[in-house]
Kinemage of the C-alpha trace (Angstrom):
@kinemage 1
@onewidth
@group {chain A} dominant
@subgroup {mainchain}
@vectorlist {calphas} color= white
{ca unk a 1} P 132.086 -52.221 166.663
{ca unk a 2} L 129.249 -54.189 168.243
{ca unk a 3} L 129.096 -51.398 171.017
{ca unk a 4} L 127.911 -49.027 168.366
{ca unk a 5} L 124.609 -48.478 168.196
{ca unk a 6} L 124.516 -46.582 165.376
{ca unk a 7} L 126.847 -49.262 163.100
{ca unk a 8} L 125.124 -51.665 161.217
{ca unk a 9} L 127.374 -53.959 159.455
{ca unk a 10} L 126.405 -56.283 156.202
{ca unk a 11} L 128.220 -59.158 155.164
{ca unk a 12} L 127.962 -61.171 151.913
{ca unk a 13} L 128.797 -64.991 152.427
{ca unk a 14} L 129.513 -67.907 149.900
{ca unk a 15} L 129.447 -70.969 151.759
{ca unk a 16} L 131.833 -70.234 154.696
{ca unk a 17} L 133.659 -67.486 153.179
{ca unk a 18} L 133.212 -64.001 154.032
{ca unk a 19} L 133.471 -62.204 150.169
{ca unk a 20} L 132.115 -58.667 150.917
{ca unk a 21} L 130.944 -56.404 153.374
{ca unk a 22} L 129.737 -53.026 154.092
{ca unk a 23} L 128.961 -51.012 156.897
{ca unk a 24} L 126.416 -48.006 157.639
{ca unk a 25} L 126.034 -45.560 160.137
{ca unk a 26} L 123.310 -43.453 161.172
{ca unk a 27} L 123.242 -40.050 162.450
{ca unk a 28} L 120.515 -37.843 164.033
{ca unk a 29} L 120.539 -34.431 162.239
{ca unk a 30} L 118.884 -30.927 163.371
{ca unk a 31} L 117.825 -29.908 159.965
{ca unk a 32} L 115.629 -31.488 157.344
{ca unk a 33} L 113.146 -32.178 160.070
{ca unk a 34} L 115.357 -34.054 162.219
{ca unk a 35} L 115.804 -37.043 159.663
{ca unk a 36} L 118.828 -38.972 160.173
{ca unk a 37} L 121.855 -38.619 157.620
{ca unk a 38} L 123.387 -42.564 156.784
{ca unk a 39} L 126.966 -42.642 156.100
{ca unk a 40} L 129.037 -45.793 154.550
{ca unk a 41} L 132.280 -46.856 154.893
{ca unk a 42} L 133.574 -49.393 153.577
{ca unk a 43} L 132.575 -51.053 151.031
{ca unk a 44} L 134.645 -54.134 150.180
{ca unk a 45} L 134.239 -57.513 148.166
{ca unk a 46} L 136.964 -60.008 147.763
{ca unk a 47} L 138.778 -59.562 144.325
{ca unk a 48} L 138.009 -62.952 143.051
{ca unk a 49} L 134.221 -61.905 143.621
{ca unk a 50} L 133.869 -58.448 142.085
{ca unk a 51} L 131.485 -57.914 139.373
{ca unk a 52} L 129.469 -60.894 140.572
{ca unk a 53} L 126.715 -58.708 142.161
{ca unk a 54} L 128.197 -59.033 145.737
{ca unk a 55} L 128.609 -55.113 146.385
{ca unk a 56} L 125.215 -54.724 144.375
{ca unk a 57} L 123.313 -57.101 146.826
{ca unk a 58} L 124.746 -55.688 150.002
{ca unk a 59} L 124.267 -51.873 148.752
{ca unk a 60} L 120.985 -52.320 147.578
{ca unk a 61} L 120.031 -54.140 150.991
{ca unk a 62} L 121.806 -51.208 152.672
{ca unk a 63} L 119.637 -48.305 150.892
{ca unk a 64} L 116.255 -50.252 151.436
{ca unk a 65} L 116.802 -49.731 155.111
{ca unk a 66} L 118.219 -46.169 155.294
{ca unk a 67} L 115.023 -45.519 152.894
{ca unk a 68} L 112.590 -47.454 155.865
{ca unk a 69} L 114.050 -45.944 158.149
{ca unk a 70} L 113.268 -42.294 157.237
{ca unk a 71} L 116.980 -41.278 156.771
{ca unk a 72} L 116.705 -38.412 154.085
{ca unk a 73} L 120.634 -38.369 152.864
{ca unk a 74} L 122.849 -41.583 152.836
{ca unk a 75} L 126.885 -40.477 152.222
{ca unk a 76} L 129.437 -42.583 150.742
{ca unk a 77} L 133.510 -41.565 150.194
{ca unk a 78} L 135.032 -43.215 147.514
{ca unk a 79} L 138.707 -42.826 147.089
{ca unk a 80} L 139.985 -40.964 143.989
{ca unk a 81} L 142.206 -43.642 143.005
{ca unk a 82} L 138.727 -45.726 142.159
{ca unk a 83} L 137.814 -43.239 139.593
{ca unk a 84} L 139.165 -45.706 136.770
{ca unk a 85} L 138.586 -49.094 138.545
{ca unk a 86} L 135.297 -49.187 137.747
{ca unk a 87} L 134.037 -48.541 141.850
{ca unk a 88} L 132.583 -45.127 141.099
{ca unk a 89} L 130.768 -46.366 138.004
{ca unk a 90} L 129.115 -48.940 140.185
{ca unk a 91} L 128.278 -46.419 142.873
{ca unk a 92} L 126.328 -44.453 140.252
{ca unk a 93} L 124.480 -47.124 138.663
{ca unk a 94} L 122.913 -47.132 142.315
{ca unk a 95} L 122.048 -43.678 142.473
{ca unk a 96} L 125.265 -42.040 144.108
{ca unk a 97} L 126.168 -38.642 142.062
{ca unk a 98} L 129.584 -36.370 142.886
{ca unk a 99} L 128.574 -33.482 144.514
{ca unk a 100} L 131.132 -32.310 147.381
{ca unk a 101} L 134.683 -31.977 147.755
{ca unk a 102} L 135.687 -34.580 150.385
{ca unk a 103} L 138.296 -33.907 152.875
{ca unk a 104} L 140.250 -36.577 155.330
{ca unk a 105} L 142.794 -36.075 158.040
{ca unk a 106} L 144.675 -39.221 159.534
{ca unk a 107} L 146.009 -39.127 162.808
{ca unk a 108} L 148.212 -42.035 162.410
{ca unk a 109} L 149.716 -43.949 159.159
{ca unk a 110} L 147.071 -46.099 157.522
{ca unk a 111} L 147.269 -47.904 154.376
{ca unk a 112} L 145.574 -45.665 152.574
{ca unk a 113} L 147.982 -42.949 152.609
């Protein structure tokens, strides 16, 4: 991951323990004047540590930067399965709104299949 240059990675800590993180990366694009298109994945906060305002803290930190940094379009998958868990309700409180049909292809098992 470190060899990325494009990755940045955000991590939420409580004392020594890692309880979320997030990571974004950023793409060059040809259209809308050559402004860079953000993407996330994933988002994840410990169980224990959900609806504490760990994912809101690293998200918000996350979309300051893509903002500063002139990206024009920041991208975030959710799985379907979220719908009811309260995870897409969060990501529109932030601003995120449904608009395309995602699609994913897995070349090997994972454990989201």
């Amino acid at each position: 991951m470190l060899a990325t240059g494009a990755l940045t990675v955000y991590v939420a800590e409580l004392g020594d323990e890692i309880v979320g993180y997030t990571c974004v990366t950023v793409v060059p694009n040809l259209i809308n004047d050559c402004r860079s298109t953000a993407f996330i994945e994933p988002v994840l906060v410990a169980a224990a540590h959900r609806r504490h305002g760990v994912g809101r803290l690293l998200l918000t930190r996350l979309l300051e930067e893509a903002r500063s940094t002139g990206c024009y379009k920041i991208q975030l998958l959710s799985h379907k399965r979220h719908a009811d868990d309260g995870a897409h309700a969060f990501y529109h409180s932030l601003g995120f709104a449904p608009e395309a049909e995602g699609f994913r292809l897995y070349f090997e098992p994972t454990h989201d299949q």
